[in-house]
C-alpha positions as CSV (number, residue, x, y, z in Angstrom):
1,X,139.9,181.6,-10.2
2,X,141.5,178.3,-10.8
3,X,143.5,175.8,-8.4
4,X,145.0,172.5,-9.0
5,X,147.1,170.3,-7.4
6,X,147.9,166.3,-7.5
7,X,145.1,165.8,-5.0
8,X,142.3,168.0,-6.2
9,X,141.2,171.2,-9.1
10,X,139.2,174.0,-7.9
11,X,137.7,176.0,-10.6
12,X,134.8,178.8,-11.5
13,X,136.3,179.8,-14.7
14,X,135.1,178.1,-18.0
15,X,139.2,178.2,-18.9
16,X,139.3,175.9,-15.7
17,X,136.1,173.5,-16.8
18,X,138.2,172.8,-20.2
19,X,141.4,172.5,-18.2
20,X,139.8,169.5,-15.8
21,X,138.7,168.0,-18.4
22,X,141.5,167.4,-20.4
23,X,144.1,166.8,-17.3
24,X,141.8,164.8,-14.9
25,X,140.3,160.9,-15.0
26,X,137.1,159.5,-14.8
27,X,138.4,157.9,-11.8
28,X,138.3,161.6,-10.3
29,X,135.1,162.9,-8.5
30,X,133.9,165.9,-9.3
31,X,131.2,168.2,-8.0
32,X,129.7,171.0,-9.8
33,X,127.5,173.5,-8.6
34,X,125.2,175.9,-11.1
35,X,124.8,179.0,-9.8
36,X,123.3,181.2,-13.0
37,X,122.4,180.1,-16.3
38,X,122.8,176.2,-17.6
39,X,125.2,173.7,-19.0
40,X,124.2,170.5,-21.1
41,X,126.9,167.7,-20.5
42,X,127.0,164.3,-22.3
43,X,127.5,161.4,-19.9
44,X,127.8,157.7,-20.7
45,X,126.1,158.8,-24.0
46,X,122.9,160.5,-22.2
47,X,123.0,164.4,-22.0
48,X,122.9,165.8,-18.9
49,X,121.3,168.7,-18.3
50,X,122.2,171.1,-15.0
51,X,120.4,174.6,-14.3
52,X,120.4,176.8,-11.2
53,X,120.7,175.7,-8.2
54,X,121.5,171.7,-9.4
55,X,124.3,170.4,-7.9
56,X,126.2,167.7,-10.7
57,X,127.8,165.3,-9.4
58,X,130.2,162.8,-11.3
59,X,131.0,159.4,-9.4
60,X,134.8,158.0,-10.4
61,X,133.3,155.1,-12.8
62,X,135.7,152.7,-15.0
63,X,134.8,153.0,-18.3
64,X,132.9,156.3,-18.2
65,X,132.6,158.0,-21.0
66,X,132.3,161.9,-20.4
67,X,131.4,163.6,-24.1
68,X,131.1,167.1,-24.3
69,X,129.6,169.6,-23.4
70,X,127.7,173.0,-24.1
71,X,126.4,176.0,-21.4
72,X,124.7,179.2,-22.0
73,X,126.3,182.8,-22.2
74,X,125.2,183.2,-18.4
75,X,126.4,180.2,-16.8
76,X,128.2,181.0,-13.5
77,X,129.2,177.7,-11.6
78,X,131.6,176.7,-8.6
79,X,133.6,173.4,-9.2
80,X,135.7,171.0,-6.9
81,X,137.6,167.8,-8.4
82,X,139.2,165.1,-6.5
83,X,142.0,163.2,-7.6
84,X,141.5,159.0,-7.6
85,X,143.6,158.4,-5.1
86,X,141.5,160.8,-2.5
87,X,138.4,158.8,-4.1
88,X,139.6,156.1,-2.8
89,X,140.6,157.0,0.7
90,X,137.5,158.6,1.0
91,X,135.4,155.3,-0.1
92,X,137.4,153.0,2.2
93,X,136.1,155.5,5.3
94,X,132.9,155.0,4.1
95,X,133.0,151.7,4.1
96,X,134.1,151.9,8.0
97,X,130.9,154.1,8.6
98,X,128.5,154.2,6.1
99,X,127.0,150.1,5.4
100,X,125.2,151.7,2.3
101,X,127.5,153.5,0.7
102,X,127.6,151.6,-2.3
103,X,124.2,151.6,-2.7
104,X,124.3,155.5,-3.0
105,X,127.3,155.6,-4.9
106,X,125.6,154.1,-7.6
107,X,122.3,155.4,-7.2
108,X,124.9,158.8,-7.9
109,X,126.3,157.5,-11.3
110,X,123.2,156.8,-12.4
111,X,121.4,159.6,-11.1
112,X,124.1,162.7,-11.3
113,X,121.9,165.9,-10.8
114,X,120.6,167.1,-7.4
115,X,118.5,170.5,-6.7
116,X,119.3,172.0,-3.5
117,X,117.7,174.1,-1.3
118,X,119.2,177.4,-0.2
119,X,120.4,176.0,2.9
120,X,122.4,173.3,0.9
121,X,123.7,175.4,-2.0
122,X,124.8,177.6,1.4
123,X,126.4,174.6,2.8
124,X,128.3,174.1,-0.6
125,X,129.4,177.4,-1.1
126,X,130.8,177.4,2.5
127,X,132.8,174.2,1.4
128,X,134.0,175.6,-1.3
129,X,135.3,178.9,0.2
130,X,136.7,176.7,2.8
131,X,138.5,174.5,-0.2
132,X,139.7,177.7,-1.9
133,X,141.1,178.8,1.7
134,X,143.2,176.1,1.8
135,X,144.8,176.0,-1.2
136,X,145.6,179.7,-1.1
137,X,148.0,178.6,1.8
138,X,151.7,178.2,2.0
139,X,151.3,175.9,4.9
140,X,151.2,172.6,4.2
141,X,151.9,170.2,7.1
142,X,148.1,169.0,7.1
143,X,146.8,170.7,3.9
144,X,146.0,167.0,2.3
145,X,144.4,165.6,5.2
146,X,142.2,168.4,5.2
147,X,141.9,169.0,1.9
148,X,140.8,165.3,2.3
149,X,138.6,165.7,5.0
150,X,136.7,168.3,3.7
151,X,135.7,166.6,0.1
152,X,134.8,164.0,2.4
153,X,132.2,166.4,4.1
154,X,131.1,167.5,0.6
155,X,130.0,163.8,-0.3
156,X,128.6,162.7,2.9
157,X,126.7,166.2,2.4
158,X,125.4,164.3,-1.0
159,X,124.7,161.5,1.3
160,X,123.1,163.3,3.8
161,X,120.5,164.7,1.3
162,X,119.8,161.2,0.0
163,X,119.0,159.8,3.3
164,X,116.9,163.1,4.3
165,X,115.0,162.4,0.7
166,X,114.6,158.8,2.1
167,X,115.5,158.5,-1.8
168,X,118.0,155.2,-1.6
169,X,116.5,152.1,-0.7
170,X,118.8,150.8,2.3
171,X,118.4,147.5,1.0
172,X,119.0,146.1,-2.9
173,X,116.4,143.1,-4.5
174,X,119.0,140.9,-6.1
175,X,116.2,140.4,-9.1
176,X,116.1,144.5,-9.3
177,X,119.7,144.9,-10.5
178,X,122.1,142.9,-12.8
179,X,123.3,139.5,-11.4
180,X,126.7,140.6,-11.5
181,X,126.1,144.1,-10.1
182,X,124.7,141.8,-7.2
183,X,127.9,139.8,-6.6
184,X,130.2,142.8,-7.2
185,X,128.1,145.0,-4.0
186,X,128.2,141.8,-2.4
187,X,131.6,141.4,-2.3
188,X,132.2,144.9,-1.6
189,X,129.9,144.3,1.3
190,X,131.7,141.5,2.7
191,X,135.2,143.2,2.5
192,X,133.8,145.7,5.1
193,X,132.3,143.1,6.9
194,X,136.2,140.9,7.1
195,X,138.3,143.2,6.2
196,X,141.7,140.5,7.8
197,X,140.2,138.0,5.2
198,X,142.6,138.3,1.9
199,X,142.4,135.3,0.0
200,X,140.3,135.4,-3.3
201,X,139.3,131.7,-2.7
202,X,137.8,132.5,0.6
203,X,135.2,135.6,-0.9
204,X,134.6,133.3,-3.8
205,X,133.0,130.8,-1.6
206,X,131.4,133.2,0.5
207,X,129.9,133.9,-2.4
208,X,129.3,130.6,-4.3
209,X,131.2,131.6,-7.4
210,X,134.8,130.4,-8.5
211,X,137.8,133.1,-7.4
212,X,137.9,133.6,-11.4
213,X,134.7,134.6,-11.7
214,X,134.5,136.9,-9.0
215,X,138.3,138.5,-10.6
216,X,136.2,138.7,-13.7
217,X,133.7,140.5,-12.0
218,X,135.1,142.7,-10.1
219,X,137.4,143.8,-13.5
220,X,134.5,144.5,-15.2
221,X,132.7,146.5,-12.7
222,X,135.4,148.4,-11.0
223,X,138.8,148.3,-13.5
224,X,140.6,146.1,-10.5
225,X,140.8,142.5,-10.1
226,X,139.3,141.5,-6.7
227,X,143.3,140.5,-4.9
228,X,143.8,144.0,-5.7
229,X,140.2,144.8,-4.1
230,X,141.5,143.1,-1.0
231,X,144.6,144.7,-1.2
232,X,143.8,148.0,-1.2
233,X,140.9,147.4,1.7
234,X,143.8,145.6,4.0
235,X,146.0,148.3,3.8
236,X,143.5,150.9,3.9
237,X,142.9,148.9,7.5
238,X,146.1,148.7,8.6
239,X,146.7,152.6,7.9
240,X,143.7,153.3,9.7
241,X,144.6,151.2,12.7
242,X,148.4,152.3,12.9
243,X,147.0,155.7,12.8
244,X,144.2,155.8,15.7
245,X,145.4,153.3,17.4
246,X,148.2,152.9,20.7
247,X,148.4,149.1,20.4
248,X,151.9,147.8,19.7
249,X,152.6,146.7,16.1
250,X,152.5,143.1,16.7
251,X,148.8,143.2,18.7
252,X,147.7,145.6,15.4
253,X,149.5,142.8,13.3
254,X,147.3,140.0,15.5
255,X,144.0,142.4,15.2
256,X,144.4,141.9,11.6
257,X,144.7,137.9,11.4
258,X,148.5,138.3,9.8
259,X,150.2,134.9,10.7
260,X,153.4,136.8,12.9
261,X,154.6,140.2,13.0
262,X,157.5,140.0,10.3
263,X,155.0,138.8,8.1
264,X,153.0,142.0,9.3
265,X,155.6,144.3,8.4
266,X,157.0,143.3,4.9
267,X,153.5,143.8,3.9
268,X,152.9,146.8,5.1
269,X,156.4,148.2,3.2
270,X,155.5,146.2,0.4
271,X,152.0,148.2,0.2
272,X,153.1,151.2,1.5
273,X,156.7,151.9,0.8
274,X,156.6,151.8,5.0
275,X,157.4,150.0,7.9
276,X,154.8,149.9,10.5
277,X,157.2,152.2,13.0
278,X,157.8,154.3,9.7
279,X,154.2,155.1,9.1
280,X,153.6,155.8,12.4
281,X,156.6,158.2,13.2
282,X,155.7,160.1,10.1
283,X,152.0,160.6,10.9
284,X,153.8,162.3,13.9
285,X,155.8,164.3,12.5
């Protein structure tokens, strides 16, 4: 049984497992769960082994390098793969609700593999039927934005298990991690923190580097430059705030620091394709 659309692939079928892999990023997410039997999959070089019960997870990384793979005659698994563009919806909610996010986003890249209990493989495959329900539907009014919403449960689930493990330190030593693995979750940090600030310059000297730098940075850790960083957090703001929000566009346009409201609007349908009014009416509709 295999589905796939832009925003995500659902798959228990090894035809599906070779299908995701050949038409889906390493900017997707993906979760895997091994229910029988064991597959062996090389990651960033390192093989990754995943037996029953072990839930795999594989964080959207730039420059990943997924290898191949190998399983064993009994392997029975349950799959779900989210597109980018989900990713990155979902990571700019986090960064509205969850301060350490990024601390256990990468505690996940580096750490993939997770054994679960039998009330968390129960939780997953409820998720999944639920996921599979979904896409089995002819409606589709809301099907993304709950498609959305529930691989956003499925990764605060991952979450949740960290923090029940106490297994992520809440808290990074600057002298534990790479210098510039520092500055990149520190500027990541301080766009939830300001998300109206969107000059380059003005993170830079937040903190104490030169705007180049921190582009070079942010390039190298994430594939985007850190104006397209700020970019994408503004307007993930601005959506959010035109969407749960009754003020008027010009008090959401003063909210968000933007110099007058015309200014307000040409970004938004420069970023979104949208006016202000336009997103709005069609989140009604």
């Amino acid at each position: 049984m295999t589905f796939s659309t832009d925003a995500l692939f659902l798959t228990d079928e090894i035809a599906g497992l070779r299908e995701c892999r050949e038409t889906r990023s390493a900017t997707s997410m993906t979760f895997l769960l091994c229910e029988a039997g064991s597959i062996n999959i090389v990651l960033n070089r390192q093989t990754i082994h995943i037996g029953p019960n072990d839930l795999f997870v594989r964080v959207p990384a730039f420059g990943q390098e997924l290898g191949p793979y190998d399983y064993s005659s009994d392997f029975r698994f349950k799959q779900i793969t989210v597109s980018a563009a989900i990713y990155e919806e979902m990571m700019f909610a986090h960064m509205r609700v969850e301060p350490h996010w990024w601390q256990k986003q990468e505690y996940m890249r580096q750490n993939p593999v997770f054994h679960l209990s039998e009330q968390e493989i129960q939780y997953c495959e409820a998720y999944f039927m639920l996921v599979r329900l979904q896409l089995m539907d002819e409606r589709t009014a809301y099907r993304k934005q709950i498609l959305m919403s529930l691989a956003r449960a499925v990764t605060m689930e991952v979450f949740n298990y960290l923090d029940k493990g106490n297994i992520v330190r809440q808290e990074v030593p600057r002298e534990s991690i790479d210098s510039s693995d520092y500055i990149f979750h520190e500027f990541v940090s301080l766009l939830h923190q300001y998300p109206h600030e969107r000059e380059v310059q003005w993170f830079a000297k937040k903190l104490s580097i030169t705007p180049k730098y921190l582009s070079e940075i942010s390039k190298s850790r994430s594939g985007k430059s850190a104006s397209e960083w700020i970019a994408d957090v503004t307007v993930a703001e601005l959506k959010h705030r035109l969407r749960n929000s009754t003020l008027s566009i010009r008090d959401v346009a003063k909210e968000m620091e933007f110099p007058n409201t015309s200014f307000f609007c040409q970004y938004t349908k420069k970023h979104t394709g949208m006016t202000p009014n336009q997103f709005r009416k069609m989140r009604r509709d």
